[in-house]
C-alpha positions as CSV (number, residue, x, y, z in Angstrom):
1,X,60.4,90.0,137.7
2,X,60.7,93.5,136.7
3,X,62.4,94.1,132.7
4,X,64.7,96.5,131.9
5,X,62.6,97.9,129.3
6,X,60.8,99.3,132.1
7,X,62.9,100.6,134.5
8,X,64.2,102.9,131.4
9,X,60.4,103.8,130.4
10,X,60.4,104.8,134.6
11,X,63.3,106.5,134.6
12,X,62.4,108.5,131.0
13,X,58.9,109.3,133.0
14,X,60.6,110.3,136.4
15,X,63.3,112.7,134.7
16,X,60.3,114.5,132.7
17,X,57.4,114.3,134.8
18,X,55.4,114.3,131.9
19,X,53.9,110.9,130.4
20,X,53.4,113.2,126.9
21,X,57.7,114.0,126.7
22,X,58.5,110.7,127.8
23,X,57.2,108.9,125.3
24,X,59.1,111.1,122.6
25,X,62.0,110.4,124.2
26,X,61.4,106.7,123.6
27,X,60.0,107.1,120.8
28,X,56.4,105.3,121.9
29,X,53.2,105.6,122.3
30,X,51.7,107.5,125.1
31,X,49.8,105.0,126.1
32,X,52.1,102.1,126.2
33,X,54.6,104.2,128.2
34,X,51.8,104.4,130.8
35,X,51.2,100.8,130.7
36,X,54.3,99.9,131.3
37,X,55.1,102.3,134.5
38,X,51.8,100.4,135.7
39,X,52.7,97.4,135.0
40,X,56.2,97.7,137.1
41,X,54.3,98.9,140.3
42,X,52.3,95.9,140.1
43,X,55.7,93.9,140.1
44,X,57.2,95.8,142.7
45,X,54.0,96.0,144.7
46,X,54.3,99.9,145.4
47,X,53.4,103.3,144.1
48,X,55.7,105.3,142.2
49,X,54.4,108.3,140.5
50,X,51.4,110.0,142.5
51,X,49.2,111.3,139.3
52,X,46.7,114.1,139.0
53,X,44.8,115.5,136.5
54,X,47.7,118.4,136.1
55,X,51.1,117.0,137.4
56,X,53.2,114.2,137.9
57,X,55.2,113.4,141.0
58,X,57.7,111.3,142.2
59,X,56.3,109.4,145.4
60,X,59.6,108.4,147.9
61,X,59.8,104.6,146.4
62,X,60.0,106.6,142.9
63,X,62.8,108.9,144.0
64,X,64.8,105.7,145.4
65,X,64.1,104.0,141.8
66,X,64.8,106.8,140.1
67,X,68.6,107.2,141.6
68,X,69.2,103.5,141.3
69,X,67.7,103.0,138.4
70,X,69.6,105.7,136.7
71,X,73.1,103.5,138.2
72,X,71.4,100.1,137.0
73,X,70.8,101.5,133.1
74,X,73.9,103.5,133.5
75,X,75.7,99.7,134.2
76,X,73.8,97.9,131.7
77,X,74.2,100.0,129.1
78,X,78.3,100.0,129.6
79,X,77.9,96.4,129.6
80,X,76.0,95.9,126.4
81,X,78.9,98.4,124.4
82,X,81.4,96.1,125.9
83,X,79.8,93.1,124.9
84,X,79.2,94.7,121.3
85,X,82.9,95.8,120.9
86,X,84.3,92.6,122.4
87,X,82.0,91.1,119.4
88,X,83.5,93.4,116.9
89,X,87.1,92.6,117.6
90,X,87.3,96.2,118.8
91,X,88.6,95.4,122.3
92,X,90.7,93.0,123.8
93,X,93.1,91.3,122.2
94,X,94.3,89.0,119.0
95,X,97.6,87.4,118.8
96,X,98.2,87.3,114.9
97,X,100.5,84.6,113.7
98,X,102.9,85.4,110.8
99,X,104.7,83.2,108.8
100,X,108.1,84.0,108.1
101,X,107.7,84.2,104.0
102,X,104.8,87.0,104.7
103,X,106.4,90.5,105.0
104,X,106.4,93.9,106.5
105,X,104.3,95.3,104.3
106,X,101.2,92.8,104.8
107,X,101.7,92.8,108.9
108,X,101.3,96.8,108.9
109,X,98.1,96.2,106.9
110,X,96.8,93.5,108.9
111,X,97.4,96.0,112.1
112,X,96.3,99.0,110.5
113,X,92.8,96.9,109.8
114,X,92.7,95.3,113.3
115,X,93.1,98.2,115.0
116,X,91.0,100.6,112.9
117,X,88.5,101.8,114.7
118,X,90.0,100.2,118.0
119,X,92.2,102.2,119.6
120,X,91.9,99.5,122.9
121,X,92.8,97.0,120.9
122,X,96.1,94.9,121.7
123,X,97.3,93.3,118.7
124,X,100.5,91.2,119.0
125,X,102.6,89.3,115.9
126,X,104.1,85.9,116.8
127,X,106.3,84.3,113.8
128,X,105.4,81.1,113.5
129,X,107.1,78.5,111.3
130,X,104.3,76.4,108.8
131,X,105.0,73.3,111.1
132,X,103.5,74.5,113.7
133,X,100.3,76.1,112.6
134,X,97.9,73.5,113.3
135,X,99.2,72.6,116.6
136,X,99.1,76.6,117.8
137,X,95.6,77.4,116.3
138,X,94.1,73.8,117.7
139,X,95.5,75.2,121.1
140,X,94.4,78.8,120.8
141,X,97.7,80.1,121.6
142,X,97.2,82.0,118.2
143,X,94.1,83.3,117.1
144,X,94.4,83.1,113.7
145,X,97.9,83.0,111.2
146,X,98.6,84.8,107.8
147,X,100.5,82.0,105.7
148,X,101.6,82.0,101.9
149,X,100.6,78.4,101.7
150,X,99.0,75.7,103.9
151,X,98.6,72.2,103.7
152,X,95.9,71.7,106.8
153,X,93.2,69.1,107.4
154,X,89.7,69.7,108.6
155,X,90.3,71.1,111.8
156,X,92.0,74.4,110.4
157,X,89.7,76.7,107.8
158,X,90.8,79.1,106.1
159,X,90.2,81.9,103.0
160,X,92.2,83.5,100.4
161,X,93.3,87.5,100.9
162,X,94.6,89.6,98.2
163,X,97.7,87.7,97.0
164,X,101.0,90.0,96.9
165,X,102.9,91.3,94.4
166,X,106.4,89.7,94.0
167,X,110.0,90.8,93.7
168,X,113.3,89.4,92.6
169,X,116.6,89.9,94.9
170,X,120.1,89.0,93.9
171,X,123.4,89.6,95.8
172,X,124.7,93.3,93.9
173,X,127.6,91.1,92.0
174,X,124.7,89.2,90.4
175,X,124.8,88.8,86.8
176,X,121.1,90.3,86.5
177,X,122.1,93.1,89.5
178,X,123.3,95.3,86.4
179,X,119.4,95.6,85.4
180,X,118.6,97.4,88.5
181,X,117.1,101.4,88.8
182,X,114.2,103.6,88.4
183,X,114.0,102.0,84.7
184,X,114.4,98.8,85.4
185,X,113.0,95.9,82.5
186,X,111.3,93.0,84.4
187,X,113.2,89.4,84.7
188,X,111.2,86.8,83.3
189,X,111.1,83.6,85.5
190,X,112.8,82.0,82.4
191,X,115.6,83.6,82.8
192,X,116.6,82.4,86.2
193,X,117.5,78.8,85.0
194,X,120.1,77.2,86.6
195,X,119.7,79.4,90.1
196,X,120.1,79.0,93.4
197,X,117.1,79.8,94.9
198,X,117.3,80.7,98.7
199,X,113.8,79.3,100.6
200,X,112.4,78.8,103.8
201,X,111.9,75.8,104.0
202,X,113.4,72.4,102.0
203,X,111.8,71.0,98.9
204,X,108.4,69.1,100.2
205,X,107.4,72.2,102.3
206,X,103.9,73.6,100.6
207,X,105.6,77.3,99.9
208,X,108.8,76.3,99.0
209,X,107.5,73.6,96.2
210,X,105.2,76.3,95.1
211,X,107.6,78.3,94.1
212,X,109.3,75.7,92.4
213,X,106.9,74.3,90.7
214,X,106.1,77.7,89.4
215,X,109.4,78.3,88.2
216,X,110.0,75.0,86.8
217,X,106.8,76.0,84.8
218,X,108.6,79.0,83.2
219,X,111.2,76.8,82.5
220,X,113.7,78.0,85.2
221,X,114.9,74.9,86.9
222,X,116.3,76.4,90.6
223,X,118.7,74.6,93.2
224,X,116.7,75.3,96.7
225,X,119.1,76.5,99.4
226,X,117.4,76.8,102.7
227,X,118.2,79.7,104.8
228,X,119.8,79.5,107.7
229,X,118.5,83.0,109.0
230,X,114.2,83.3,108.7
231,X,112.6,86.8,108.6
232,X,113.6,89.4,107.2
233,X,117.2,89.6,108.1
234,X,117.4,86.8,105.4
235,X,118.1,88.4,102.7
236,X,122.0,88.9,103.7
237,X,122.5,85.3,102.7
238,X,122.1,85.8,99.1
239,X,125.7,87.0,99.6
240,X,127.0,83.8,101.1
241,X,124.6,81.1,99.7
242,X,125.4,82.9,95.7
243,X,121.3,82.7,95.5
244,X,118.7,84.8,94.4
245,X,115.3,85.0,95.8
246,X,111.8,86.2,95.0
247,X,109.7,87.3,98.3
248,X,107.2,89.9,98.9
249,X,107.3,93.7,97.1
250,X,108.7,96.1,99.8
251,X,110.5,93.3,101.5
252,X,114.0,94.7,103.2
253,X,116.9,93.8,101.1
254,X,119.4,95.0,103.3
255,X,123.5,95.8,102.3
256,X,124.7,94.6,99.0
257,X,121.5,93.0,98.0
258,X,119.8,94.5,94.8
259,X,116.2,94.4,93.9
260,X,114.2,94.0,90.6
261,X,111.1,93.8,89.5
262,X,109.7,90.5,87.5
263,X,108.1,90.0,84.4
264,X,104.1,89.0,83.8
265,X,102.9,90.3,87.2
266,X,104.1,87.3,89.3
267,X,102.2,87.8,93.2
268,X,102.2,85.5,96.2
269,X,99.3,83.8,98.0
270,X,98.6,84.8,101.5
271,X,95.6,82.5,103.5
272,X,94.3,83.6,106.5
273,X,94.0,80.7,108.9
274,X,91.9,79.9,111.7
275,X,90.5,77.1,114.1
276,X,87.6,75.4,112.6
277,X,84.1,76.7,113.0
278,X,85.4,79.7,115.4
279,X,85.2,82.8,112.9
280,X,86.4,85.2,115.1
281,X,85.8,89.0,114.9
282,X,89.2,89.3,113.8
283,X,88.8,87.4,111.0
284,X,85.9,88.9,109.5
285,X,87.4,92.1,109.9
286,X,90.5,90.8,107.8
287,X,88.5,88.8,105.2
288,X,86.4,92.2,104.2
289,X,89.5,94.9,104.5
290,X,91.5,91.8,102.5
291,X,89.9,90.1,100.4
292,X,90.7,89.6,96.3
293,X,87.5,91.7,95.9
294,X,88.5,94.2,98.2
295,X,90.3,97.6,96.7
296,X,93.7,96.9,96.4
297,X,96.1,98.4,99.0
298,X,99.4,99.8,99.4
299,X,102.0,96.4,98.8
C-alpha cells in the first residue's frame, strides 16, 4: 500500500522536475527522494516520471497522480490541523460549569484563556449549584466546573487555580458602611462578631462551612443566612436579610450595598473540576494560564 510520505516526495518531484530541488524542499537526501519515487511505482505497478540524463518528465499516470495527489495531501493535511486544534482545545466546544460563589471576574478570565488563540472556539458558562457537580461531570453534560470548594470522591479530579482575592459587603446603613472610600482601612475578620453572614448554601455545605470555620477562627462568630437569590443579583439581600457578606473582589454590589476591603489579605479558593482520568484540552489550558504559580492576573 502506497504511504503518504510518498505521494508528497512525488508530488515535491512532479512540481520541480528536478530530483536535486526536490529534495531541498523536503529537506532530504537526494538519494532517498529517488528511492522513494521508485519505490511507489513498484506499488502502483506503473511509470511515473520518464528520466533522462538531462530532464525529468511527467509520464500521463504522473500527471493523473500529480492532480490528485495534490487534492489527497491538500485533504490530509486540513485533517491533521483539525485533529491538532481539536487536541488543543482550540476548536469545538467546552461547556464550563460555574458555581454560583465564583464571580465575574474569574469567568472573563477563564474565557479570555479558553478562547485565546481560538477564535472557533464556542465556550458556554452553565451555573451549576455544588450538588450537582458530580452527577453533571460523570454525565459529560459539563466539561469541567470552577468551584470555590468541593467535597468529591474518586471519580471527580481536580487541581487548585490561583485563589481570589476577597471583599467585604454590607447593606450602606451598616455600622462598618461609614469606613467605605478611596482610603478605606481594612476590616479585620474579628470584627464581624456577632454577623449575619448571607451564604449560598446552609451550614454543612463545603463553602459555606469554610467560611465559617475561617471566621470562627478570627474570632468572628456569624449567623448564616442563606440566600434566597444565587448569582450575582445576590447581593440586594444584604438589605433585607440585615447581613454582610464576603465574596469575590470585583463582585457587583449593586444599589445601596457598600464595599470594603478586609484585613491580612483574605482570598478564596477556586478548584477546577473534572471527570476522572479525562484531562481535557481545556483543562490544561486552564491549569497553566491559572495556576498558583502562574503570574497573577487582573481579580
Amino acid at each position: 500500500m502506497p504511504e503518504l510520505r510518498q505521494l508528497r516526495t512525488f508530488v515535491a518531484v512532479a512540481e520541480q522536475l528536478n530530483f536535486t530541488r526536490a529534495a531541498e524542499r523536503l529537506h532530504m537526501g537526494q538519494q532517498a527522494v529517488s528511492k522513494s519515487v521508485r519505490a511507489l511505482e513498484r506499488e502502483l505497478g506503473v511509470e511515473l516520471l520518464e528520466r533522462t540524463t538531462r530532464e525529468v518528465r511527467l509520464t500521463d499516470a504522473g500527471a493523473a497522480l500529480l492532480a490528485d495527489g495534490r487534492r489527497a495531501l491538500a485533504a490530509a493535511d486540513a485533517a491533521f490541523e483539525r485533529a491538532r486544534t481539536v487536541g488543543r482545545g482550540l476548536t469545538g466546544s467546552v461547556d464550563v460549569g460555574i458555581s454560583p460563589a465564583v464571580g465575574a471576574a474569574v469567568r472573563e478570565q477563564v474565557v479570555d484563556v479558553l478562547r485565546d488563540g481560538a477564535p472557533d472556539l464556542r465556550v458556554s458558562l452553565v451555573e451549576v449549584r455544588p450538588g450537582a457537580i458530580p452527577q453533571l461531570l460523570r454525565g459529560r453534560r459539563v466539561d469541567l466546573v470552577l468551584a470555590r470548594t468541593f467535597d468529591g470522591g474518586p471519580e471527580i479530579d481536580s487541581a487548585a487555580l490561583r485563589p481570589t482575592p476577597a471583599e467585604l459587603f454590607v447593606p450602606a446603613g451598616h455600622r462598618l458602611a461609614a469606613r467605605a472610600g478611596a482610603d478605606a482601612a481594612p476590616v479585620p475578620l474579628a470584627e464581624l462578631d456577632g454577623e449575619r453572614l448571607l451564604t449560598y448554601n446552609p451550614p454543612g455545605t463545603p463553602y459555606t462551612d469554610m467560611l465559617l470555620a475561617r471566621l470562627a477562627a478570627s474570632g468572628a462568630h456569624v449567623e448564616p443566612v442563606e440566600a434566597l437569590v444565587i448569582g450575582q443579583h445576590g447581593m440586594r439581600e444584604l438589605r433585607d436579610q440585615n447581613a454582610i457578606a464576603i465574596a469575590a473582589q470585583g463582585w457587583p454590589a449593586g444599589d445601596g450595598v457598600v464595599r470594603l476591603p478586609l484585613a491580612g489579605d483574605i482570598t478564596l479558593p477556586l478548584l477546577v473540576l473534572w471527570p476522572a482520568g479525562v484531562v481535557s484540552p481545556a483543562v490544561r489550558r486552564l491549569r497553566a494560564a491559572l495556576s498558583t504559580s502562574a503570574d497573577s492576573p487582573r481579580p
